[in-house]
C-alpha angles and dihedrals in degrees: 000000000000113000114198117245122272121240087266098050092054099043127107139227135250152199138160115202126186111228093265088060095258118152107238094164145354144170130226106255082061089043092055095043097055126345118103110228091248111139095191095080147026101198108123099222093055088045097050109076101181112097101214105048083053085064094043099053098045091052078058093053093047083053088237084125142008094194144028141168118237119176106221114171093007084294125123113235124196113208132201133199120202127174127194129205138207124204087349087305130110101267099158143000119204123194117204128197129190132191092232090184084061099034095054082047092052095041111047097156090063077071085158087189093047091050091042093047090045085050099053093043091060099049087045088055086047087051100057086039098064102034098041098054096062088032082059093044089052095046093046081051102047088053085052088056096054093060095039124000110226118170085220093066096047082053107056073045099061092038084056091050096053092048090062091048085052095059093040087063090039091058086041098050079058107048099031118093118242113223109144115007091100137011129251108253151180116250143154116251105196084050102055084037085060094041090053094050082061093065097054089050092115087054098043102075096095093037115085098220109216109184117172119176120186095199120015093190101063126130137204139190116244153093092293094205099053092047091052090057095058084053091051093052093045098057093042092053080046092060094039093060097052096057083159098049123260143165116306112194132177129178148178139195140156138223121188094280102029148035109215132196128190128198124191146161141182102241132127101298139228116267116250094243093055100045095091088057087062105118089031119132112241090015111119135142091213123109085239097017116135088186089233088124090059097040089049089055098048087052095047093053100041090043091056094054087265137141142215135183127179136216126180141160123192116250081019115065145244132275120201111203122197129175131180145179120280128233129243087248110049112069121090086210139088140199096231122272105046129027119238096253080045080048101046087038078065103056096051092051082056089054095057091043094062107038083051095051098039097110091046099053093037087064089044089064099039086059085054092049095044088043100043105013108039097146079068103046087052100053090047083053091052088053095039087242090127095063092039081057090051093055100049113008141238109329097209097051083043093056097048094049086055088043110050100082096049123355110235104180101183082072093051094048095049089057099044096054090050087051095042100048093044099050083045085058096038087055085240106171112253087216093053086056096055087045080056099050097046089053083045096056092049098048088045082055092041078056097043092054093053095050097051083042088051097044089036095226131159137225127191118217097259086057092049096056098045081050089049092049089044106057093035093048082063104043087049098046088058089041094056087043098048080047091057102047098040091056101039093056085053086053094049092049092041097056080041088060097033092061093047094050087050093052083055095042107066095058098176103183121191106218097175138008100303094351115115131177116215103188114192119203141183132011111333123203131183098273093055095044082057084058106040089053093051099040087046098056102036082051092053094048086056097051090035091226125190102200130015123193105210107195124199103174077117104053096087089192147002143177131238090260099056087054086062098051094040084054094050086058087063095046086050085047095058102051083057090066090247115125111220124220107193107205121182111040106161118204092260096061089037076056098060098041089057086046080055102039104233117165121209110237116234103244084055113098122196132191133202081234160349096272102049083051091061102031079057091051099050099042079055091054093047099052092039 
């Protein structure tokens, strides 16, 4: 019987923090979840003992991250961070913690799976629905054809074709990710908003256009023609709810992290139900929609570290929110100390700094290497990696030196897979590199120091950190993709390796007419008795055999689960018409059979050995 959960159980945490990370309230529920009863501070981080919330939440205050999941209790807790600001500065940080395992029981209609496989099912429907219709239309033509040939007929064939191939790019265009079609640029918002609104003139005579910018000069960081695609659907979707005129408005405004931009208009609404298949392929509310437009915008954002978010009412009309990162140039604030053109000066001074100093600090790190390090020195030496260093320094302190203005991850992602693939062919350890990359962040810091001690310049915390968040962001973003690559061309070799190990290791030898050996060796999990069993019967299907000794004197140990695979083979067998002798059950696996409580059929034979299997066949040949 399910009991609901008491006040206590549902209630949340809470704690308000001041920017520095000083406790200035909490309640008891966020008392109890992660502060240490110590009275002398209160500094979070020397009030949180677990270890890995500590990592989690400074993650949070580097901006890295504004949730995570920690299980206490055995309980899965889901935290938020929120930060406030006042007059465009840090005033507060909650943190929020919620009990998921009640909230989900005190919330069943927020079933996620049930809304993402409904989802899927009805993209899936929309799907069918498109392609099948001129795939219809090809194959009634083609049997046309065959009665009378018209060219008429091949080409409304070959039009139908090519709308399904249509639909198909445009599924694609959606799903696909976009690394290097187009670079990452800097462009003004306010400005390709504006020249949009110029190629719906002819529609806008019944709209009443409101645009209010809070600032026309802001920037942002994108591929600008991507993004103004996106613009371009959502205005038009705009026009096209509101047939009888209404009210387009379209706003933008920043805060110290994002620039953010609304449209909205007063047409007929989206229904609340459908509101979460916004951004599905093949969902529209239009009579001929096919819901691409929709789906394209949603990618365009989300693919240039953007985001969206919806509201509509029917009767009343939908507003599309997006919000994204702003650049280093377009605010007219500053945090205190240094103004931002003083900020981004200094970053390009940083630049320059690190590119001139790149071969000394290269060998800097090389020394460190040779002196703490020498295992890995050794090994860079072996693959020709340390004189390739040599030549062009170090690639991570290069990238960040070509970064730091203004991130372009297709760049990053380029070197690291070169990197990657070739230390996965090279056998490079995967732990030595990461031995490598943690030497090489704080080398690129050591670096850093220097520069800001030698100009002299200043930076207040609120820059530091931004700088901070700035140069790791990169070094992390070509270690997770070093990382990728690395492993995924493991993966690839391995399950290159793995099929053909399983092609060698199902040798099933036929000794006599319609007598085969399948001798099994060595260790057999789960994954090789599946494919003992297909590639075995598939084989004796192909000789025809009539009887099949399968010996196991070389398998030293299995599990329960790998009986039960090896004695589907003999019932698979058998319904081949091929009668099965088993030699070579040691008392371990006699042991488990009995554990499981398999009972040999009776038409099945076994043998203490191999031997005795043979010596048996042979004195029956003889007397027959």
């Amino acid at each position: 019987m399910t009991t609901s959960p008491t006040a206590r159980e549902i209630a949340y945490g809470l704690i308000e923090l001041n920017p520095n990370g000083m406790i200035q309230k909490v309640n008891e529920e966020g008392k109890r979840l992660i502060l240490s009863d110590e009275k002398d501070t209160n500094y979070l981080f020397h009030r949180v003992n677990n270890n890995d919330i500590k990592t989690k939440l400074h993650e949070c205050f580097m901006g890295r991250s504004n949730e995570f999941i920690v299980t206490i209790d055995t309980h899965p807790y889901f935290f938020l961070f929120h930060r406030t600001f006042k007059d465009q500065k840090l005033n507060k940080v909650h943190i929020y913690m919620f009990n998921i395992s009640y909230l989900q029981t005190s919330y069943d209609h927020n079933n996620w799976n049930n809304h993402l496989l409904s989802s899927i099912g009805e993209m899936a429907a929309g799907i069918a629905h498109e392609v099948r219709n001129p795939l219809t239309s090809v194959k009634g033509f083609l049997q046309l054809m065959e009665e009378s040939y018209k060219q008429e007929y091949t080409q409304i064939a070959q039009s139908e074709l090519e709308r399904a191939i249509h639909i198909l790019n445009d599924l694609m265009s959606v799903t696909k990710p976009e690394f290097a079609q187009e670079k990452r640029d800097t462009f003004n918002v306010c400005f390709e908003i504006e020249s949009t609104l110029l190629l719906f003139q002819n529609q806008l005579y019944h709209i009443d256009i409101q645009k209010q910018f809070q600032n026309e000069s802001a920037l942002i960081v994108g591929r600008k023609h991507q993004i103004k695609k996106a613009f371009f659907n959502l205005i038009k979707n705009a026009i096209e709810a509101m047939p009888e005129g209404g009210t387009l408005r379209i706003e933008q405004l920043e805060d110290n992290h994002e620039t953010h931009l609304s449209i909205s208009d007063t047409g007929i609404g989206i229904p609340r139900d459908k509101l979460r298949l916004l951004g599905t392929p093949f969902f529209s509310l239009k009579q001929d929609g096919k819901g691409m437009g929709l789906a394209q915008v949603f990618n365009a954002i989300q693919s240039n570290q953007g985001k969206i978010h919806v509201t509509s009412e029917e009767g009343q009309g939908t507003t599309f929110c997006l919000s994204f990162p702003k650049t280093i140039h377009h605010s007219n604030s500053y945090l205190g100390g240094q103004t931002m053109i003083e900020t981004t000066n200094s970053k390009v001074e940083l630049s320059n700094f690190l590119f001139d100093n790149l071969d000394f600090y290269t060998k800097e790190w090389l020394q460190y290497l040779q002196k703490n390090k020498s295992y890995i020195t050794s090994l860079l030496k072996e693959n020709g990696e340390a004189d390739n260093y040599g030549e062009t320094g170090n690639p991570i302190m290069k990238l960040v030196a070509q970064n730091i203005q203004e991130l372009k991850m297709e760049e990053i992602m380029d070197v690291a897979k070169e990197r990657g693939v070739r230390s996965a062919k090279t056998e490079f350890p995967m732990h030595l590199a990461w031995e490598i990359f943690q030497s090489t962040r704080g080398i690129i810091w050591s670096a850093i120091r220097a520069f800001y001690i030698e100009s002299k310049n200043t930076l207040t915390t609120d820059e530091f950190f931004t700088l901070e968040r700035t140069v790791n962001d990169i070094i992390d973003s070509y270690i997770d993709s070093y990382t990728a690559y690395y492993v995924n061309y493991k993966e690839e070799l391995l399950k290159s390796h793995r099929e053909t190990v399983d092609e060698l290791s199902v040798p099933i030898i036929p000794i006599a007419d319609r007598v085969c050996i399948l001798p099994v060796v060595g260790n057999v999990d789960t994954y090789r008795a599946k494919k003992i069993r297909e590639k075995t019967l598939v084989r004796i299907s192909e000789l025809k055999a009539q009887q099949l000794i399968i010996d196991i004197s070389g398998v030293p140990f299995v599990d329960t689960a790998v009986v039960n695979h090896l004695f589907k083979i003999v019932k698979g067998i058998k319904l081949l018409g091929c009668s099965t002798i088993l030699t070579g059950i040691s008392a371990e696996i006699a042991d488990t059979m009995i554990e499981l409580g398999i009972e040999i059929d009776s038409e099945l034979k076994t043998k203490s050995d191999l031997q005795q299997a043979l010596q048996e066949m042979s004195q029956f040949s003889i007397n027959k």
